[in-house]
N, CA, C and O atoms as a DFTB+ gen file, in Angstrom:
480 C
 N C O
     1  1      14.609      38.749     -17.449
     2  2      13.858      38.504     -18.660
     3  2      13.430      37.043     -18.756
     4  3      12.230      36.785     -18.856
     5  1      14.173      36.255     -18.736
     6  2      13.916      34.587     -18.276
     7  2      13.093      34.310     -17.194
     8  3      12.138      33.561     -16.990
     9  1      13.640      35.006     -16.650
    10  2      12.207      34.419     -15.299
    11  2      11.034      34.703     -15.384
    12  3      10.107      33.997     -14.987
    13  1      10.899      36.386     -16.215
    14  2       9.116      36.701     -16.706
    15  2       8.581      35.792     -17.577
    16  3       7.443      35.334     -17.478
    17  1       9.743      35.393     -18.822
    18  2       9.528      34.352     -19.848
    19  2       9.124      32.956     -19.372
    20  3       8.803      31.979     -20.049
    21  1       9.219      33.097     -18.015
    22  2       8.907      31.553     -17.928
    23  2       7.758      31.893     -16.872
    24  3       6.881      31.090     -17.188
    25  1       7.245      32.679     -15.731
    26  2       6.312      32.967     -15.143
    27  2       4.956      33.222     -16.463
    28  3       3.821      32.760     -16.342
    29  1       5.293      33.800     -17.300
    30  2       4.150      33.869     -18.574
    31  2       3.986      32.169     -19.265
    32  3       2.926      31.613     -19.551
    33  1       4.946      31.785     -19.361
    34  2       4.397      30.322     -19.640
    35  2       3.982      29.183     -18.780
    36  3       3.727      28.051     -19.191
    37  1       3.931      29.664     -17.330
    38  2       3.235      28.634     -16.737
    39  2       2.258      29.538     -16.126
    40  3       1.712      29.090     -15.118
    41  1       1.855      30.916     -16.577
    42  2       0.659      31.146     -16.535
    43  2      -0.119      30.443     -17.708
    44  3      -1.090      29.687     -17.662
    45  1       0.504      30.858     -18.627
    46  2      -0.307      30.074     -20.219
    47  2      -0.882      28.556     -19.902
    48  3      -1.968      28.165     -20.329
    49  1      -0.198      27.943     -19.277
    50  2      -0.190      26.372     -19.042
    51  2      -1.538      26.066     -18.310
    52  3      -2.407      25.200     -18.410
    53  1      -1.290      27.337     -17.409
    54  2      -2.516      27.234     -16.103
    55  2      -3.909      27.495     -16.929
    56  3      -4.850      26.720     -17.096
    57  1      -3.771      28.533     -17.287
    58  2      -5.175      29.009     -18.116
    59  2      -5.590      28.010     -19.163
    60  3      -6.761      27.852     -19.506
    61  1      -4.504      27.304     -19.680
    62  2      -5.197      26.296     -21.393
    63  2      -5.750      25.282     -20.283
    64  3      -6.978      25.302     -20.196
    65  1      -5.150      24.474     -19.490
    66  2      -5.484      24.000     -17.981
    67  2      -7.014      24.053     -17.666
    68  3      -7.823      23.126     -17.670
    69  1      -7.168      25.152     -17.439
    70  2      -8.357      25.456     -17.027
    71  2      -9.715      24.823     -17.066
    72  3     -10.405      24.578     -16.076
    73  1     -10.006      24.598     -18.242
    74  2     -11.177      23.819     -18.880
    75  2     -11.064      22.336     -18.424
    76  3     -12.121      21.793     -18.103
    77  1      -9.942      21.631     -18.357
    78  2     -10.027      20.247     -18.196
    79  2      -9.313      20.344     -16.662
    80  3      -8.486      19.446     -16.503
    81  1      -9.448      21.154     -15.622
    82  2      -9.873      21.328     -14.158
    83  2     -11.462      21.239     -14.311
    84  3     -11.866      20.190     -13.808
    85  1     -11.982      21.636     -14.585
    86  2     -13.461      21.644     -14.373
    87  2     -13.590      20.214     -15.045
    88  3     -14.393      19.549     -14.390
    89  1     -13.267      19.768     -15.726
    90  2     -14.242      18.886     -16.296
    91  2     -13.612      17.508     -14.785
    92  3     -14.348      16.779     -14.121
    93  1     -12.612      17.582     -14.737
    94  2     -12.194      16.791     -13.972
    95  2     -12.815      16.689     -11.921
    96  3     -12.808      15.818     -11.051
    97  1     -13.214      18.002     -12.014
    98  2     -14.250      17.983     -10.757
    99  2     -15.433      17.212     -10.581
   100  3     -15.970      16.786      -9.558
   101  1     -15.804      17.097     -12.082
   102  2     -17.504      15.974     -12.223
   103  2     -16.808      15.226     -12.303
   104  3     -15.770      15.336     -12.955
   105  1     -17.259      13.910     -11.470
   106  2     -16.880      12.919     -11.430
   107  2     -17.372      11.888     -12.129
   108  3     -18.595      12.010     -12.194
   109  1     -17.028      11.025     -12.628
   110  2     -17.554       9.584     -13.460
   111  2     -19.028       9.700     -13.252
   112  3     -19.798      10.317     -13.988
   113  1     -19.301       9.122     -12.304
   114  2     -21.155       9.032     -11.789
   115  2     -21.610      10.269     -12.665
   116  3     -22.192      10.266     -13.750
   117  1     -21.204      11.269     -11.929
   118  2     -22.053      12.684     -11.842
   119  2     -22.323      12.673     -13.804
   120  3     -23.411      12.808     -14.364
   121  1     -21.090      12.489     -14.415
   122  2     -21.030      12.758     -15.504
   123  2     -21.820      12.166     -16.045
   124  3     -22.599      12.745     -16.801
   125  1     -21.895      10.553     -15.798
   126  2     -22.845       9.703     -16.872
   127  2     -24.408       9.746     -16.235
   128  3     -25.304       9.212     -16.888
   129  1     -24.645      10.246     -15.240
   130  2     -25.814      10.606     -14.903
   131  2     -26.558      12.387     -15.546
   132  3     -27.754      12.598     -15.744
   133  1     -25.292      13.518     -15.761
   134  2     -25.711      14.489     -16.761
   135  2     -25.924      13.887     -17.561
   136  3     -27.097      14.100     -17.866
   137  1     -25.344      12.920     -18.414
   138  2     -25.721      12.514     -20.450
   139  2     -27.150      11.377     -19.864
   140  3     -27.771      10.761     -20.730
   141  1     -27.462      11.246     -18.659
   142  2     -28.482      10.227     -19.053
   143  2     -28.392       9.145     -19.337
   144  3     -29.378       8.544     -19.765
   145  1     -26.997       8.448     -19.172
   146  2     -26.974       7.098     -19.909
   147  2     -26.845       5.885     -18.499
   148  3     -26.473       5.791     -17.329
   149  1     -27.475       5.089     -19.667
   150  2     -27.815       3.695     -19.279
   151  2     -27.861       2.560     -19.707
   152  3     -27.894       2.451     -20.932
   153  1     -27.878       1.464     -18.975
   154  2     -27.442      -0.420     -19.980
   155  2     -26.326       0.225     -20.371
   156  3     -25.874       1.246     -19.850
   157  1     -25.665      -0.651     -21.725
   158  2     -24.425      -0.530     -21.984
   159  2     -23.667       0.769     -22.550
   160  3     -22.533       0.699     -23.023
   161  1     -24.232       1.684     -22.479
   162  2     -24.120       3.250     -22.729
   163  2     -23.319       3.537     -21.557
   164  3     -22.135       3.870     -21.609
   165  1     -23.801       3.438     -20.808
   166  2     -23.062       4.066     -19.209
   167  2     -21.908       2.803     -18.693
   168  3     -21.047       2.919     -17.821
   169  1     -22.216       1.591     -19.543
   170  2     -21.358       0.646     -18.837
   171  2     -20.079       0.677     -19.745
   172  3     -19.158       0.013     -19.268
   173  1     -19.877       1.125     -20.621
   174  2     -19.073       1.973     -21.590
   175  2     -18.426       3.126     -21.314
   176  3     -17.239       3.411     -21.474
   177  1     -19.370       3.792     -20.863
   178  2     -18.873       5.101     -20.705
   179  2     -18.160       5.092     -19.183
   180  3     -17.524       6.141     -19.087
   181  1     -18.089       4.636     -18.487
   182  2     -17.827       4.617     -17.056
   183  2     -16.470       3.747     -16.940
   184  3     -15.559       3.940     -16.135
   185  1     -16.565       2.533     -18.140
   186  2     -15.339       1.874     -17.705
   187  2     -14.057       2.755     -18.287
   188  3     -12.893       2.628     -17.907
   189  1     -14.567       3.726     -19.349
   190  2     -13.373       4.409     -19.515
   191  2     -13.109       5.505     -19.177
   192  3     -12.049       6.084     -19.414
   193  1     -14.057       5.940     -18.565
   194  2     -14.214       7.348     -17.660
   195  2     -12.899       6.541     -16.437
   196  3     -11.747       6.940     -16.265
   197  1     -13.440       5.597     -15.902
   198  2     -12.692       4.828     -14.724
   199  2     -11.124       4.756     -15.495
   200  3     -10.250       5.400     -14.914
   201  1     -10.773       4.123     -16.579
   202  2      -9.653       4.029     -17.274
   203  2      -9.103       5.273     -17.096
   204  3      -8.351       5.106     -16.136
   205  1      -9.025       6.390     -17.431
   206  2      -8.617       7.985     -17.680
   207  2      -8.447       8.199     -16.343
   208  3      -7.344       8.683     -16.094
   209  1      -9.305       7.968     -15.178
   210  2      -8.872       8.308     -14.106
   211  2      -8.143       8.192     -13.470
   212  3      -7.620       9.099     -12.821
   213  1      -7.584       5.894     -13.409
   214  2      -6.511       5.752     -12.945
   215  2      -5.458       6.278     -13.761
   216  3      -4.701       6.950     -13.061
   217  1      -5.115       6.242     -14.938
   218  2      -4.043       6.586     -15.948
   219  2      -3.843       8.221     -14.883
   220  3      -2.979       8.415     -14.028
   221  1      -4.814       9.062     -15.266
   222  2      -4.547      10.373     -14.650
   223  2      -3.473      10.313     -12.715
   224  3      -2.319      10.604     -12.400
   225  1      -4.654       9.796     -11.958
   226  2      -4.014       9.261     -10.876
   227  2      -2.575       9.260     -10.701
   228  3      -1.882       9.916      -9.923
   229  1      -2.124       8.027     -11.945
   230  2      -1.043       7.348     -11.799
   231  2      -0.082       8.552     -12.018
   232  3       0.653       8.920     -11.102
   233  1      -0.089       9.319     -13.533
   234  2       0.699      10.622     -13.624
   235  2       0.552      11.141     -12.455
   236  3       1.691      11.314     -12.020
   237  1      -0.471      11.607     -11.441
   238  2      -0.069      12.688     -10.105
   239  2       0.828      12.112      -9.934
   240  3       1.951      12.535     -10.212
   241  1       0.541      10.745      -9.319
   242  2       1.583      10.251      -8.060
   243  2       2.210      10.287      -8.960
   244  3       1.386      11.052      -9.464
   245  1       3.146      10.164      -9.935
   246  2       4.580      10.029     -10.247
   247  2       5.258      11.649     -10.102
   248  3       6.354      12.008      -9.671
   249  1       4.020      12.489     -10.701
   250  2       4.480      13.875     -10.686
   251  2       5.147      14.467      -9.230
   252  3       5.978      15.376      -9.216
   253  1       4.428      13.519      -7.533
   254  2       4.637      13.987      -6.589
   255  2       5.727      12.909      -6.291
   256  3       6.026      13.022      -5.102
   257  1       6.343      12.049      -6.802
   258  2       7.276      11.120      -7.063
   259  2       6.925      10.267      -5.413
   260  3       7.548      10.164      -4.356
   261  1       5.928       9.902      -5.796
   262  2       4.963       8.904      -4.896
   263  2       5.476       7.155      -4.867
   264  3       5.353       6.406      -5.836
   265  1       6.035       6.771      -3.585
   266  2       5.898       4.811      -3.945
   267  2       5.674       4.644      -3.256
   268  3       5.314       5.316      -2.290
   269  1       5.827       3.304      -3.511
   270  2       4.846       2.238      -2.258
   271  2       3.528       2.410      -1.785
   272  3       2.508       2.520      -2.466
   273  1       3.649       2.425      -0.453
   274  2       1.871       2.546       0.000
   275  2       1.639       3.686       0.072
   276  3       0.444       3.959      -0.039
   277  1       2.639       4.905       0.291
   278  2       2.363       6.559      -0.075
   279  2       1.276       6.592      -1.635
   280  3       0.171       7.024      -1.964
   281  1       2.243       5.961      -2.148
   282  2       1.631       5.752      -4.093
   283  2       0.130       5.002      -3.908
   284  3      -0.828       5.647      -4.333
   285  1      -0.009       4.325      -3.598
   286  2      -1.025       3.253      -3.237
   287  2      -2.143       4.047      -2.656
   288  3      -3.052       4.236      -3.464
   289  1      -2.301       4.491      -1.638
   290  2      -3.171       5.287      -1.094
   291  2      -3.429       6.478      -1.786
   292  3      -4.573       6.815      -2.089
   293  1      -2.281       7.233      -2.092
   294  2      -2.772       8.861      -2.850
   295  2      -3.724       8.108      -4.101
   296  3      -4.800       8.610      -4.427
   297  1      -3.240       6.952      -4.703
   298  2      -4.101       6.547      -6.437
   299  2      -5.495       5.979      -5.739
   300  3      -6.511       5.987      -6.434
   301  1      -5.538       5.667      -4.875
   302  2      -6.869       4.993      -4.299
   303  2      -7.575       6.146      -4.357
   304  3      -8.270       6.503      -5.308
   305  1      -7.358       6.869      -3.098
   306  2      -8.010       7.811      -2.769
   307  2      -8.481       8.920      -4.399
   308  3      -9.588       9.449      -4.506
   309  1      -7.480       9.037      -5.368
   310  2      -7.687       9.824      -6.239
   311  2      -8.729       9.442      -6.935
   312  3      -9.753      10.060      -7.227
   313  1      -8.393       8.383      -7.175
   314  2      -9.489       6.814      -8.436
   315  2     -10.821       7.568      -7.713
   316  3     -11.526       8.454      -8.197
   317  1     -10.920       6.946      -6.452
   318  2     -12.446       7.255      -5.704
   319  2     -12.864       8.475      -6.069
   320  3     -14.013       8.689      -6.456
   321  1     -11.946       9.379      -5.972
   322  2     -12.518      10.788      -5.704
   323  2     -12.596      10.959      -7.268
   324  3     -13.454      11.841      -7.298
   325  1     -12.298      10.726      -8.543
   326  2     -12.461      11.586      -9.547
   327  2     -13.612      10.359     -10.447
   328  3     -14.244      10.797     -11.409
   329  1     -13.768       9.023     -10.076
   330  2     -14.768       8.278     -10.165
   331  2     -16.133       8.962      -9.366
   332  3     -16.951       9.431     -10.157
   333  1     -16.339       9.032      -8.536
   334  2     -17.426       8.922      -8.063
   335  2     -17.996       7.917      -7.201
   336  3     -19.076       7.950      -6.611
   337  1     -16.963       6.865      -7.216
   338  2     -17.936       5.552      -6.876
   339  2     -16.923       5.257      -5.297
   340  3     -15.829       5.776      -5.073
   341  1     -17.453       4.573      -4.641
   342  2     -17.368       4.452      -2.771
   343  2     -16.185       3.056      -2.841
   344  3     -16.435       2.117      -3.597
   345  1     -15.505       3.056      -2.379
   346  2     -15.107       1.337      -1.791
   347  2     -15.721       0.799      -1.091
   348  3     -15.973       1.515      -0.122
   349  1     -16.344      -0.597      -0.998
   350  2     -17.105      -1.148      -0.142
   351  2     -16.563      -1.406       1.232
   352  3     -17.379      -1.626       2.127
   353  1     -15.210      -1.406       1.517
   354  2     -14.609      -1.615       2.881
   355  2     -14.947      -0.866       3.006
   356  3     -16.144      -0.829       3.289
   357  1     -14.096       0.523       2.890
   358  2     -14.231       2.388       3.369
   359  2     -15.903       2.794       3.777
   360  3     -16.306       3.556       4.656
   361  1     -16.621       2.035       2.857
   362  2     -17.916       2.565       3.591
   363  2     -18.466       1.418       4.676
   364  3     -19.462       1.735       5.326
   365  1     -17.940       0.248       4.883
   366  2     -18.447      -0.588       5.498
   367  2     -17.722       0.044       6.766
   368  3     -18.340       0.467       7.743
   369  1     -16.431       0.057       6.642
   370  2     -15.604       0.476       8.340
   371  2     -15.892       1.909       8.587
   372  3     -15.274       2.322       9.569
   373  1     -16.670       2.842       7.978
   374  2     -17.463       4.135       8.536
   375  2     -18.845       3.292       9.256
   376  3     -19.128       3.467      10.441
   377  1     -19.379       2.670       8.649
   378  2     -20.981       1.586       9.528
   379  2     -20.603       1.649      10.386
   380  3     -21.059       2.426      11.224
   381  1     -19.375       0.710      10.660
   382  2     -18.729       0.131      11.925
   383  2     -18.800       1.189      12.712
   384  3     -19.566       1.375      13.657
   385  1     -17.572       2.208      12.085
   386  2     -17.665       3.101      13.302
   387  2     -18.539       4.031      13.806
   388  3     -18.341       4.702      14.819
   389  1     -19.884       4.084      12.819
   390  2     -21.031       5.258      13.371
   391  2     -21.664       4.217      14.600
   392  3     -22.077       4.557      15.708
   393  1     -21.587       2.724      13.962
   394  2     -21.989       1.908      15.424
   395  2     -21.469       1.645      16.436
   396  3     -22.078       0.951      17.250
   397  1     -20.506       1.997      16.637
   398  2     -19.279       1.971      17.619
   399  2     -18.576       0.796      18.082
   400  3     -18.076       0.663      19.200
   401  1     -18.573      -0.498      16.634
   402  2     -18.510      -1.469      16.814
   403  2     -16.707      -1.272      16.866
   404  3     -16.021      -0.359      16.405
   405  1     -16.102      -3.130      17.987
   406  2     -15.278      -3.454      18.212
   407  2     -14.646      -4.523      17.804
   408  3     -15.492      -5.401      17.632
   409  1     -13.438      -4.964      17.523
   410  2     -13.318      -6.293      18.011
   411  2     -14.006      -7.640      17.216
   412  3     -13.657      -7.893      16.063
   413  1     -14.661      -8.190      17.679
   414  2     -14.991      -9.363      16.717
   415  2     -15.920      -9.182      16.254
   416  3     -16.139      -9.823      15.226
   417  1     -17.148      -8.063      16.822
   418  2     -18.469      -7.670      16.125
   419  2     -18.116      -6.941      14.772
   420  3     -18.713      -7.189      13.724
   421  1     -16.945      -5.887      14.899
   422  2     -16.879      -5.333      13.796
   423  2     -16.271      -6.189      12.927
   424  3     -16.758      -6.276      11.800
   425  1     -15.007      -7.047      13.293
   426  2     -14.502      -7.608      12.386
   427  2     -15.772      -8.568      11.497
   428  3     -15.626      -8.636      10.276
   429  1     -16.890      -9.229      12.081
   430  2     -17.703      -9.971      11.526
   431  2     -18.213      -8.521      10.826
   432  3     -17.714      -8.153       9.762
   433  1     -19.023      -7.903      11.365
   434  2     -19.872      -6.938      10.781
   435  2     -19.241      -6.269       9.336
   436  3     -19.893      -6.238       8.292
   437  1     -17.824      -5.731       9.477
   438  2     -17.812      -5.730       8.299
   439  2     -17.523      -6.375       7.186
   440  3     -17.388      -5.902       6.058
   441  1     -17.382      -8.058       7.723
   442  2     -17.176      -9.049       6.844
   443  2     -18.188      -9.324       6.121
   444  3     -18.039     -10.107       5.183
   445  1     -19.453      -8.746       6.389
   446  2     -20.811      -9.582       6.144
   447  2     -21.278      -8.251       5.259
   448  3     -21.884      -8.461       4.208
   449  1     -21.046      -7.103       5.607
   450  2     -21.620      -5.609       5.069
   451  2     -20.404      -5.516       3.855
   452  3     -20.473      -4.354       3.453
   453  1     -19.579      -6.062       3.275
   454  2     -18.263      -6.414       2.739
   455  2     -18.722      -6.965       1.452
   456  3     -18.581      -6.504       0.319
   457  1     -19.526      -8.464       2.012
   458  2     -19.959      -9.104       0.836
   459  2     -21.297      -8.969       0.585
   460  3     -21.438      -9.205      -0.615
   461  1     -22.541      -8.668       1.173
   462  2     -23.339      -7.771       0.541
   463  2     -22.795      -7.036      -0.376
   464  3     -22.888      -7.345      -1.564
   465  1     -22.223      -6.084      -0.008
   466  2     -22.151      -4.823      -1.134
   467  2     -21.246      -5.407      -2.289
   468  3     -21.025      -4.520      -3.113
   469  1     -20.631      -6.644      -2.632
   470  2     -20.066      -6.722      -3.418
   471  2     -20.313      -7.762      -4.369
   472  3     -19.830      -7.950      -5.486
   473  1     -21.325      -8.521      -3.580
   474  2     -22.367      -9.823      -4.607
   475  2     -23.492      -9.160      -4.715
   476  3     -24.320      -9.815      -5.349
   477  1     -24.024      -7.737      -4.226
   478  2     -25.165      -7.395      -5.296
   479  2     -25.153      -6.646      -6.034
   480  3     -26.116      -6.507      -6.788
């Protein structure tokens, strides 16, 4: 009887759940690009879209009882993925490697593709 009693409440959990799974698939971008917003509308809306995400993030990893650089990487990777928005290394060291750069070319190359993307 306890065990149905409790299989029915973390069905319940799953289903109220439900709605804020979806919303959490659109990501920051995607979202403030559905409402259309722009100038300080979107620069508003994004920094706390971004806020909610790490906060969210941070609950996984504790939920998967995540530290150190395990913790570090799963919140990175999460931030990115439920933001929308790229890291400028992560996409600079994919350049690198579609160019098949090495060594001191890449290390320059993505020093230079690094700060582009982050002074404009």
């Amino acid at each position: 009887m306890l065990k149905n009693s409790l299989l029915g409440a973390a069905l319940a959990l799953v289903l109220i759940g439900a709605p804020t799974l979806a919303l959490a698939d659109s990501s920051c971008v995607a979202q403030a690009s559905d409402k259309k917003l722009a100038g300080a509308a979107k620069t508003s809306f994004m920094k706390k879209c971004d806020a909610d995400a790490a906060t969210s993030c941070d609950k996984q990893a504790a939920d998967k009882k995540l530290a150190g650089a395990a913790k570090t990487s799963f919140t990175k990777k999460c931030v990115a993925d439920s933001t929308g928005e790229v890291d400028p290394a992560d996409a600079c060291d994919k350049q690198a490697d579609d160019k098949k750069l090495a060594g001191a070319a890449r290390t320059s190359f993505t020093k230079k593709c690094v700060t582009d993307a982050t002074s404009g």
